[in-house]
DOSEVO-120971 format. One record per residue (C-alpha): chain; x, y, z. Coordinates in steps of 0.001 Angstrom, whole numbers. Example, Ala and Ser with C-alpha at 12.3 -4.5 7.8 and 13.67 -1.06 7.14 Angstrom:
% residues 2
{chaine:A, x:12300, y:-4500, z:7800}
{chaine:A, x:13670, y:-1060, z:7140}
//
This chain:
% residues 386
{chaine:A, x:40463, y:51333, z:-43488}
{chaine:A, x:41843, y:49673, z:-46368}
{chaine:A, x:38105, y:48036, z:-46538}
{chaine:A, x:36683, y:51416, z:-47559}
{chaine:A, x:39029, y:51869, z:-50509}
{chaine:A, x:36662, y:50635, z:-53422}
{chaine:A, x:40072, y:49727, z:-55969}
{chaine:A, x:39961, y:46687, z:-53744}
{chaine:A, x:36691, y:45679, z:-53361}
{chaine:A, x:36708, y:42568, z:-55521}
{chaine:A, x:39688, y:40944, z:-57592}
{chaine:A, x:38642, y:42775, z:-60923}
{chaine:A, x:39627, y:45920, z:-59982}
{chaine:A, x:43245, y:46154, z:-59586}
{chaine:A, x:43708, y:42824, z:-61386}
{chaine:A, x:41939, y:44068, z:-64876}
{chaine:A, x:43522, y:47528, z:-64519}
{chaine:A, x:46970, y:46019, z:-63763}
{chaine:A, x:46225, y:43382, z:-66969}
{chaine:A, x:45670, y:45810, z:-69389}
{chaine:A, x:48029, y:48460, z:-68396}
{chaine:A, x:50705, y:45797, z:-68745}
{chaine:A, x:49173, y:44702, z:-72040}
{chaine:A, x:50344, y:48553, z:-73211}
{chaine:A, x:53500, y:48709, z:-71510}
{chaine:A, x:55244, y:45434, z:-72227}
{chaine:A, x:54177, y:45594, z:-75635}
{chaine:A, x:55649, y:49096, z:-75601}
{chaine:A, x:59093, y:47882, z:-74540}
{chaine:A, x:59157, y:45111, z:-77178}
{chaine:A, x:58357, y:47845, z:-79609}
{chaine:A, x:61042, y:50009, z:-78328}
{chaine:A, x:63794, y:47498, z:-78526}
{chaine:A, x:62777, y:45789, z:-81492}
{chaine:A, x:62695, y:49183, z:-83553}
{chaine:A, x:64985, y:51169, z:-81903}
{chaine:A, x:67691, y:48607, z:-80551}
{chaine:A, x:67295, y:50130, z:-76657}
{chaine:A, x:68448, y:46998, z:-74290}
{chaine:A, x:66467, y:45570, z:-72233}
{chaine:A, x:67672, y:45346, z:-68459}
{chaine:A, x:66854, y:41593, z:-68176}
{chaine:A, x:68286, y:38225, z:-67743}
{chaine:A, x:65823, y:37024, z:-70186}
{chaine:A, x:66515, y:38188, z:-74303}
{chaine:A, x:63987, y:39952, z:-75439}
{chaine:A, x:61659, y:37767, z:-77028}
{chaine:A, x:61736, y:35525, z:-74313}
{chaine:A, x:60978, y:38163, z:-72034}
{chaine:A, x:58305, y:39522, z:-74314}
{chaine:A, x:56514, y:35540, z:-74762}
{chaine:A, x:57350, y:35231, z:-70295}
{chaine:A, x:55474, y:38588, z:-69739}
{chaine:A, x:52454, y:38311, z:-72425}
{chaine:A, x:52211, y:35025, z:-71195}
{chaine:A, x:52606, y:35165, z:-66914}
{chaine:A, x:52400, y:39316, z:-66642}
{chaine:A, x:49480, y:40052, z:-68615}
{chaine:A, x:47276, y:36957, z:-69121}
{chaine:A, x:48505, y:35757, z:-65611}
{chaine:A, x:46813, y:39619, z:-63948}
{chaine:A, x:43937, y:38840, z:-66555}
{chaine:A, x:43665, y:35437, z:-64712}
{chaine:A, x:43929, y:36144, z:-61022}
{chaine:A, x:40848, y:39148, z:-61354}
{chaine:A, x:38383, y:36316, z:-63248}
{chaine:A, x:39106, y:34077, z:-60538}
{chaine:A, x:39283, y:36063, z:-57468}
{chaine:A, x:35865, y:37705, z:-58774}
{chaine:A, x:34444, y:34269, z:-59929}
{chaine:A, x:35044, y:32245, z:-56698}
{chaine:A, x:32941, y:34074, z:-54087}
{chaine:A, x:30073, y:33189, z:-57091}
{chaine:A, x:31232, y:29164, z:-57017}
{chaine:A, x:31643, y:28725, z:-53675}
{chaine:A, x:29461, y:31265, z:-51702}
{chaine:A, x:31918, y:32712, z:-49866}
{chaine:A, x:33291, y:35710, z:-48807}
{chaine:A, x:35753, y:38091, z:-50919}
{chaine:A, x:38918, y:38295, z:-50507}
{chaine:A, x:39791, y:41081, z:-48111}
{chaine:A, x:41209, y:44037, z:-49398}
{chaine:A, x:44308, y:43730, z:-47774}
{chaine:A, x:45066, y:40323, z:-49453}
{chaine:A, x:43947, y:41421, z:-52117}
{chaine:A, x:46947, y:44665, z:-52302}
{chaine:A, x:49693, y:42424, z:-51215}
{chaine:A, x:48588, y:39655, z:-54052}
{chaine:A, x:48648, y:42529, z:-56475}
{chaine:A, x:52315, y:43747, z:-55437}
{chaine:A, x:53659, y:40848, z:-55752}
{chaine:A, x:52152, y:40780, z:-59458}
{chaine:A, x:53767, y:44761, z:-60017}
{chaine:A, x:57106, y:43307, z:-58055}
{chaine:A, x:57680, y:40036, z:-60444}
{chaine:A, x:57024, y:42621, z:-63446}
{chaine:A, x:59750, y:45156, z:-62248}
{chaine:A, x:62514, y:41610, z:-60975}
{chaine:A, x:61816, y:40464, z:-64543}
{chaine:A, x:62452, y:43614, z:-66492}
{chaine:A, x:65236, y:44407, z:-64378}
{chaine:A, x:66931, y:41552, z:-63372}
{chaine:A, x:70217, y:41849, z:-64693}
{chaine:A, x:70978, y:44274, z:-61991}
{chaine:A, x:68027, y:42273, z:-59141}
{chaine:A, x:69040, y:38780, z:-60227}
{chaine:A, x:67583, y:35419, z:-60618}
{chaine:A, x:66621, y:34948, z:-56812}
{chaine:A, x:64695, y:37807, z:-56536}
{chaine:A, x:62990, y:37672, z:-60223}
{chaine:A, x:61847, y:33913, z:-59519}
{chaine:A, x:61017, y:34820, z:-56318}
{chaine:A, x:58386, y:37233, z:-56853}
{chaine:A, x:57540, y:35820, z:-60259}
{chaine:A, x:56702, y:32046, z:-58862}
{chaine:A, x:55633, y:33043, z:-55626}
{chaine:A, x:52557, y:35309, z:-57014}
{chaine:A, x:50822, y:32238, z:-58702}
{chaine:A, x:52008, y:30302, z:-56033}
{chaine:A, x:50017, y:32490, z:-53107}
{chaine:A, x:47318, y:32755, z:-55932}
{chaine:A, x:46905, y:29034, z:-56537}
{chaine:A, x:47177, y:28280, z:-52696}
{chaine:A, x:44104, y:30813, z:-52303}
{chaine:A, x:42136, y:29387, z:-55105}
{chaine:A, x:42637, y:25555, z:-53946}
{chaine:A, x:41511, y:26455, z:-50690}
{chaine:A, x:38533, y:28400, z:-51038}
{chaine:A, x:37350, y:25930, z:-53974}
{chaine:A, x:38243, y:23004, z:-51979}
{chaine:A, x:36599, y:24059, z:-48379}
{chaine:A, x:33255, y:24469, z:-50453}
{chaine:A, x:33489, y:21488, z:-52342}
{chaine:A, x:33348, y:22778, z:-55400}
{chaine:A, x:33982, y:21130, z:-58899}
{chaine:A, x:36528, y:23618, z:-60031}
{chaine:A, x:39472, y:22043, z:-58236}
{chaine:A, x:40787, y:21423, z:-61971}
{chaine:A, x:41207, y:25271, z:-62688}
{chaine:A, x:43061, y:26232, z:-59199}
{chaine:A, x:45442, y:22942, z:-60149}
{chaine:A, x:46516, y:24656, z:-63415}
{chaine:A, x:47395, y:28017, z:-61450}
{chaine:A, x:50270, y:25661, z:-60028}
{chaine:A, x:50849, y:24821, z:-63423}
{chaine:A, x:51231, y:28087, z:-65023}
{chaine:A, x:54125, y:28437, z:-61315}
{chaine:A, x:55933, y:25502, z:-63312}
{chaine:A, x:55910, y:26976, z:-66518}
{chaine:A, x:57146, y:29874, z:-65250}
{chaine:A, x:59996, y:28686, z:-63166}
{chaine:A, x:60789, y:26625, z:-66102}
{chaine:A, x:61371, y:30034, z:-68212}
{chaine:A, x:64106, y:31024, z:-65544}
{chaine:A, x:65952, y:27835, z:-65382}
{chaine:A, x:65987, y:28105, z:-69658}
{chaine:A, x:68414, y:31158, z:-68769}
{chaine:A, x:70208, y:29391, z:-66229}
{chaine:A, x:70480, y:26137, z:-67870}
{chaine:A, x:71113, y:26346, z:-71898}
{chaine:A, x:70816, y:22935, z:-72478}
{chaine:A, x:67034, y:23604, z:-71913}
{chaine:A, x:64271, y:24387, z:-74597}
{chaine:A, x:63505, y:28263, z:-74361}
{chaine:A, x:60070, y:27181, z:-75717}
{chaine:A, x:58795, y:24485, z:-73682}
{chaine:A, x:57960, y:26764, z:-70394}
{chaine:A, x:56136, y:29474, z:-72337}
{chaine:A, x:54298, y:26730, z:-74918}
{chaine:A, x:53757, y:24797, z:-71875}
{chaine:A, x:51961, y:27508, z:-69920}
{chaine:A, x:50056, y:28769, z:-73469}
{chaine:A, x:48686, y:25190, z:-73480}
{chaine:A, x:47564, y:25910, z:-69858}
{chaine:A, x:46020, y:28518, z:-70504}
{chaine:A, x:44001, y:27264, z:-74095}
{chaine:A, x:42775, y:24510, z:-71876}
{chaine:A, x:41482, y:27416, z:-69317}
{chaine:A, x:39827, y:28930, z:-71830}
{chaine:A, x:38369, y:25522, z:-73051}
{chaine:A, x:37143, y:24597, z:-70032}
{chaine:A, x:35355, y:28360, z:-68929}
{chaine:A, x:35031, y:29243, z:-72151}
{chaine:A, x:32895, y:26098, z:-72793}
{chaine:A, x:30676, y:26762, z:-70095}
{chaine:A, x:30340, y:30688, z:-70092}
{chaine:A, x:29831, y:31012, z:-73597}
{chaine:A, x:26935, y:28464, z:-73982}
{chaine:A, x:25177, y:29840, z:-70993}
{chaine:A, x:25352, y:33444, z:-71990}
{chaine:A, x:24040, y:32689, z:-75299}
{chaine:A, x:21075, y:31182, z:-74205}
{chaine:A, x:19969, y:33693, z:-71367}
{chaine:A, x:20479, y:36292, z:-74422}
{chaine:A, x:18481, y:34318, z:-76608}
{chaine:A, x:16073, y:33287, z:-74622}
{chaine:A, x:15681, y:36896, z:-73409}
{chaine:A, x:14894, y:37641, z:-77321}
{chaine:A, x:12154, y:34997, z:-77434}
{chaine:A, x:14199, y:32450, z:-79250}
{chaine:A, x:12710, y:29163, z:-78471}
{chaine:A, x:14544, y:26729, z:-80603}
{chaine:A, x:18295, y:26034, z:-81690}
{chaine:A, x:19611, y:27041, z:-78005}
{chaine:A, x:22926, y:26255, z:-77502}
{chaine:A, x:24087, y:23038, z:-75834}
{chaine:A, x:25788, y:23233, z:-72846}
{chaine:A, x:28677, y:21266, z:-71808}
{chaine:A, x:28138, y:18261, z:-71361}
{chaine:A, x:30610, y:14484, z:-71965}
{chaine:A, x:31665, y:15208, z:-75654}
{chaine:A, x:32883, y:18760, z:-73993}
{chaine:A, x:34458, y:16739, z:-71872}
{chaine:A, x:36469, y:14272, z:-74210}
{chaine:A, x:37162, y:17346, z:-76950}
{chaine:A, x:39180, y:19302, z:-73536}
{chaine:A, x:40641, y:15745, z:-73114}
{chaine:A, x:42395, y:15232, z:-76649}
{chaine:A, x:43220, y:18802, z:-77294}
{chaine:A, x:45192, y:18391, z:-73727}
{chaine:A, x:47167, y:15395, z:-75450}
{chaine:A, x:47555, y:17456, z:-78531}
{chaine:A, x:49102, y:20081, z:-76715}
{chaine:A, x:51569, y:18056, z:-75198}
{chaine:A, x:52621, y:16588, z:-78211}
{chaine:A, x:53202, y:20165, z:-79839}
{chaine:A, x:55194, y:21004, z:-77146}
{chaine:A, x:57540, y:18486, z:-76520}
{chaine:A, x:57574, y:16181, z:-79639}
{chaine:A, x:56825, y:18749, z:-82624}
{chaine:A, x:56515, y:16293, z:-85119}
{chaine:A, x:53822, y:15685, z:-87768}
{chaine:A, x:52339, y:12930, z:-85203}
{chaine:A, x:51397, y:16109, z:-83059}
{chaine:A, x:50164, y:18024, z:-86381}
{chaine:A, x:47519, y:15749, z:-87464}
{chaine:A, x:46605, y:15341, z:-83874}
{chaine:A, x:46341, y:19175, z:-83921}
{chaine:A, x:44333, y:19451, z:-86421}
{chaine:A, x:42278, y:17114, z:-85527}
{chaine:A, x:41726, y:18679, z:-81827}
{chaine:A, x:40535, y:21661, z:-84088}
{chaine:A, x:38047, y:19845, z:-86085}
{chaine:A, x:36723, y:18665, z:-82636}
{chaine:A, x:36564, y:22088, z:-81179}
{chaine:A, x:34865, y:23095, z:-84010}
{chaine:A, x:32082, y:20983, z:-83609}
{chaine:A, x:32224, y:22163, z:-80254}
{chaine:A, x:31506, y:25730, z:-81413}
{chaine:A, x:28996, y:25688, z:-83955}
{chaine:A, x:26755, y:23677, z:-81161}
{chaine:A, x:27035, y:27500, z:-79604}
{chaine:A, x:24543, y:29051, z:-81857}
{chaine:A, x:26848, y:32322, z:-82330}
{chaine:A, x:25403, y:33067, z:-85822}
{chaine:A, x:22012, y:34390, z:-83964}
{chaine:A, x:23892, y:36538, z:-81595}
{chaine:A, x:25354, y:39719, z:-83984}
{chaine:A, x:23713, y:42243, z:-82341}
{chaine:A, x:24933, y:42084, z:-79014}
{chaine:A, x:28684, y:42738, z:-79096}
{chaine:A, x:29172, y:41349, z:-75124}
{chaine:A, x:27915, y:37590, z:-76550}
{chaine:A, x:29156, y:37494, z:-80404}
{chaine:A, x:32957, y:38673, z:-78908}
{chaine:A, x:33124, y:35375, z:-77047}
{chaine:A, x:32499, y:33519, z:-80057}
{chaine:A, x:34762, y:35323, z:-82071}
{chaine:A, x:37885, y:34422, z:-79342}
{chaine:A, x:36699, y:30745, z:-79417}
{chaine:A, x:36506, y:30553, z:-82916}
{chaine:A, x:39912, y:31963, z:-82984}
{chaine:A, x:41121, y:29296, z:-80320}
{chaine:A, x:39837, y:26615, z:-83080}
{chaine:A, x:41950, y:28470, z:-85787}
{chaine:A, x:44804, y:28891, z:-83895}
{chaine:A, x:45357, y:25032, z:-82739}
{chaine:A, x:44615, y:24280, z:-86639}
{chaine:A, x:46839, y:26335, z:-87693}
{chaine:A, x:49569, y:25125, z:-85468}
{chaine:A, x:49115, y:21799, z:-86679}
{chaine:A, x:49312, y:22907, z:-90318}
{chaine:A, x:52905, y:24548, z:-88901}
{chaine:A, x:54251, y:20952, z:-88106}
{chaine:A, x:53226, y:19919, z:-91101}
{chaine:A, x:55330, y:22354, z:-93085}
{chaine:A, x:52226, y:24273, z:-95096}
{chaine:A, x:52436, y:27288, z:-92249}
{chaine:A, x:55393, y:29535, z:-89852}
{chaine:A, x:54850, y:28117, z:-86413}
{chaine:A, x:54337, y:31810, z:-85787}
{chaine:A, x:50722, y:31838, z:-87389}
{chaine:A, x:49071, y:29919, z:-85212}
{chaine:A, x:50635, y:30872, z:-81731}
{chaine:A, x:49888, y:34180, z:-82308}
{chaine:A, x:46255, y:33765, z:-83829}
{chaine:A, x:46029, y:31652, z:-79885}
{chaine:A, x:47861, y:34459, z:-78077}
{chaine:A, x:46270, y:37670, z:-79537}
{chaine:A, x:42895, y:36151, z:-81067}
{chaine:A, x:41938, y:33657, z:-78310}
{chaine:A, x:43984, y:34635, z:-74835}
{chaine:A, x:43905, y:38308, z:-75988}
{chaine:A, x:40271, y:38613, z:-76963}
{chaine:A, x:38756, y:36409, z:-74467}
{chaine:A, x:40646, y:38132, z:-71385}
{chaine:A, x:39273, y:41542, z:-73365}
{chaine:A, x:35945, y:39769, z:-73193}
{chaine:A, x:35675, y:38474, z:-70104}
{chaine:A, x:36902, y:41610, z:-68232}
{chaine:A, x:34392, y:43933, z:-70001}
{chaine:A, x:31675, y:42027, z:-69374}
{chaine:A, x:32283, y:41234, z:-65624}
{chaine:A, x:33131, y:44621, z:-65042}
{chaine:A, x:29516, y:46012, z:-66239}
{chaine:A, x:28009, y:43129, z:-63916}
{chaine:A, x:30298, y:43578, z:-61266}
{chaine:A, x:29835, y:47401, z:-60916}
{chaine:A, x:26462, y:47431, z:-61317}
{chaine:A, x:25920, y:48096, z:-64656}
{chaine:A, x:23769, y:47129, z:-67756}
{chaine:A, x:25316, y:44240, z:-69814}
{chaine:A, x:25761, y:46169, z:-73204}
{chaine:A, x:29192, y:46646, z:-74621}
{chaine:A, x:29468, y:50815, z:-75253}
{chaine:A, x:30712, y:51543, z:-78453}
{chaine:A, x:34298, y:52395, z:-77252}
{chaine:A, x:33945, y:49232, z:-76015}
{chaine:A, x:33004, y:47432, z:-79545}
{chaine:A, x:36471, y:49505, z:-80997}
{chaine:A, x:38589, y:47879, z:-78613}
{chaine:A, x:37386, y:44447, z:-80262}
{chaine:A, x:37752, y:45593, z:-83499}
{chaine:A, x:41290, y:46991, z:-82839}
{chaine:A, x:42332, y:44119, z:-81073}
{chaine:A, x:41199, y:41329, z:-84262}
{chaine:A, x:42471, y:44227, z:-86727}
{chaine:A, x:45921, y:43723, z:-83904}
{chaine:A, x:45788, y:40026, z:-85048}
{chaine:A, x:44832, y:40541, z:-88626}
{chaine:A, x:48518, y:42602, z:-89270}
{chaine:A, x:50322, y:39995, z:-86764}
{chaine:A, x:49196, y:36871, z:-89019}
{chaine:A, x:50318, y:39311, z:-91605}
{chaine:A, x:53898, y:39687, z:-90691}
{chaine:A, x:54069, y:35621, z:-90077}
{chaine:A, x:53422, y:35771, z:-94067}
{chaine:A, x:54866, y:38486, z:-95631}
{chaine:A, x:58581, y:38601, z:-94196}
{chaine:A, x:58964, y:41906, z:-96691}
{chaine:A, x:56640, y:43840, z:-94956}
{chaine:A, x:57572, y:42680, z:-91223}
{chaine:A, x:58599, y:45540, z:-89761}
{chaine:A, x:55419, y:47573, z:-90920}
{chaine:A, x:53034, y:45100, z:-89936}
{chaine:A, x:54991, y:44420, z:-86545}
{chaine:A, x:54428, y:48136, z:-86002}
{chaine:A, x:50896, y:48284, z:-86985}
{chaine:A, x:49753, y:44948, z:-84499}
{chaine:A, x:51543, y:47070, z:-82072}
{chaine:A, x:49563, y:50482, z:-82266}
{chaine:A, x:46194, y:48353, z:-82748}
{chaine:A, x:46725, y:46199, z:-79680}
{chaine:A, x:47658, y:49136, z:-77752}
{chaine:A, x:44753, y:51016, z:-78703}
{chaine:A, x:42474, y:47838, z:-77918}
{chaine:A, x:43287, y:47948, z:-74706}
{chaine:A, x:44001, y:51952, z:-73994}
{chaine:A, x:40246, y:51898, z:-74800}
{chaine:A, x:39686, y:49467, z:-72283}
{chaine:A, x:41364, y:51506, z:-69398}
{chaine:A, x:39337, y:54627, z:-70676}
{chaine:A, x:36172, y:53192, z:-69909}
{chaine:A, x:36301, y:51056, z:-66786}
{chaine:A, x:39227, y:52568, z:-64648}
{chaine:A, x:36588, y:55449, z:-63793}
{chaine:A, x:34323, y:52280, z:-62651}
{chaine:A, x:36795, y:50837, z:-61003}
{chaine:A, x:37579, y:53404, z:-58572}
{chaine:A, x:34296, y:54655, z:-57552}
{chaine:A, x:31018, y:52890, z:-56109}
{chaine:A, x:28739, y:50112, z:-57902}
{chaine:A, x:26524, y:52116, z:-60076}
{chaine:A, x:23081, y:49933, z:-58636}
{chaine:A, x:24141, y:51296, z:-55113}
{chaine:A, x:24751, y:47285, z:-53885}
//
């Protein structure tokens, strides 16, 4: 029975749904207790809880829908069945409710729930990737990554003596090598089918290929530097990992692709991924708040691409054209107009409050768009028929 309920036919589903209804509701909560001093019911203070639930709530959902969708398509195998597929998702809505409330819960039954859903996830991933030999072993390892980061935000509480950062930076540099690594290889590929669909014969973009492959490796290095040295060693080496991901991503021929909104949005997340690694190396250096540039990575980069990425496999996925609607193009804009007053705030300590506010009320639109549009898809049949 729980076969015939379509919310569960295929990872996207409840996993995008639950992604950016979280997006709205933990941002919501931040709001509410950084404006109006209501305390939060958690363990965790509340920026920690608000960098632990941007990070492993709503980027972690964003994650387990692109890969539970994506992995039938690498390894040609079957779904995951719908009943897997509810209990995966409670567990996700359960670690959101242990974290918010664990002051009264605790810390068994936050980590519990919290570690065990990308746990089960990664275990699932590994397995299906590995029994079909595929070449994406690397991405189901960093699930088990992001369950160390994670853990490592609970024992921060438990154990003061331990950086508050290092978990959440830790798992942020997880997930900008994710979005390397798929990015690198989506983004290329899309391009050209859309060019090459418009009769464009020459200046495709290159696909990945080894200097991919050594520009993931160094900006992995720089990343650990960041994290757990901070020093200007790990700020040139930042920007430097920039300048290489740059190169990276004007090989991508985005300039040609303006009039399709589903192609030039990926571009526009990458690009900020190269801007936000700069930046943070310009932060070590002293020329910029370390603020800038995790925030141009979390909202620009993780934000957009997840925003991306589920639009786009939604339409496929449900049987629809590829061609972002216009409510769909306002959700971009709101989300990089989200990021706009956020790097705003990061430089104009006066006006903090107001431009706190207004990042707010854009990224909550952004993604209140998004729910508009595809929950209605979500719940009924494919739209082809399949």
């Amino acid at each position: 029975m729980q076969d015939d309920i379509e919310y569960l036919k295929g990872g996207f589903r409840p996993f995008f749904t639950a992604s950016a209804a979280w997006a709205i509701i933990a941002i919501a909560i931040f709001a509410v207790d950084l404006f109006f001093n209501v305390p939060l019911h958690s363990k965790m203070d509340i920026i920690l809880w608000h960098r632990h639930e941007m990070i492993f709530g709503f980027a972690g959902a964003a994650i387990a829908g692109f890969l539970l969708t994506a992995i039938p398509n690498w390894t040609g195998g079957k779904p995951i069945s719908a009943k897997n597929l509810g209990i995966l998702v409670f567990v996700w809505g359960l670690a959101r409710v242990a974290n918010l409330f664990s002051e009264y819960l605790g810390f068994v039954f936050s980590i519990s729930f919290d570690i065990g859903f990308f746990l089960v996830l990664g275990t699932y991933v590994f397995g299906e990737i590995r029994a079909a030999k595929n070449r994406n072993i690397p991405i189901a390892l960093m699930v088990f990554l992001l369950a160390i980061a994670a853990l490592y935000d609970h024992l921060s509480i438990i154990f003061p003596f331990l950086s508050p950062l290092w978990g959440s930076y830790f798992a942020l540099g997880v997930i900008v090598i994710m979005v390397s690594l798929i990015g690198g290889r989506i983004i290329p590929a899309f391009t050209k089918n859309y060019l090459v669909k418009k009769g464009v014969e020459k200046g495709l973009p290159i696909q990945a290929n080894k200097f991919d492959a050594l520009v993931i490796i160094f900006t992995a290095v720089a990343l650990q530097f960041w994290i757990f040295a901070g020093n200007k060693l790990a700020g040139w080496l930042m920007i430097i990992a920039a300048i290489l991901q740059f190169v990276r991503f004007i090989r991508w021929s985005g300039y040609k692709c303006f009039d399709d909104a589903l192609v030039w949005v990926l571009h526009l997340a990458y690009l900020m991924l190269v801007v936000g690694i700069g930046a943070i190396g310009f932060s070590l250096l002293g020329y910029m708040p370390p603020a800038a540039g995790v925030h141009t990575i979390t909202i620009g980069a993780m934000g957009m691409m997840i925003l991306a990425v589920m639009t786009r496999a939604s339409l496929g996925h449900t049987g629809r054209a590829l061609k972002a609607s216009p409510l769909a193009v306002t959700s971009y804009c709101a989300l990089f107009i989200a990021l706009i007053f956020r790097f705003m705030a990061t430089i104009i300590m006066a006006k903090y409050p107001l431009f706190i506010g207004l990042a707010a009320i854009f990224w909550v639109i952004a993604f209140t768009l998004f729910l508009i549009e595809y929950v209605p898809y979500f719940a009924g049949k494919r739209a082809d028929g399949k």
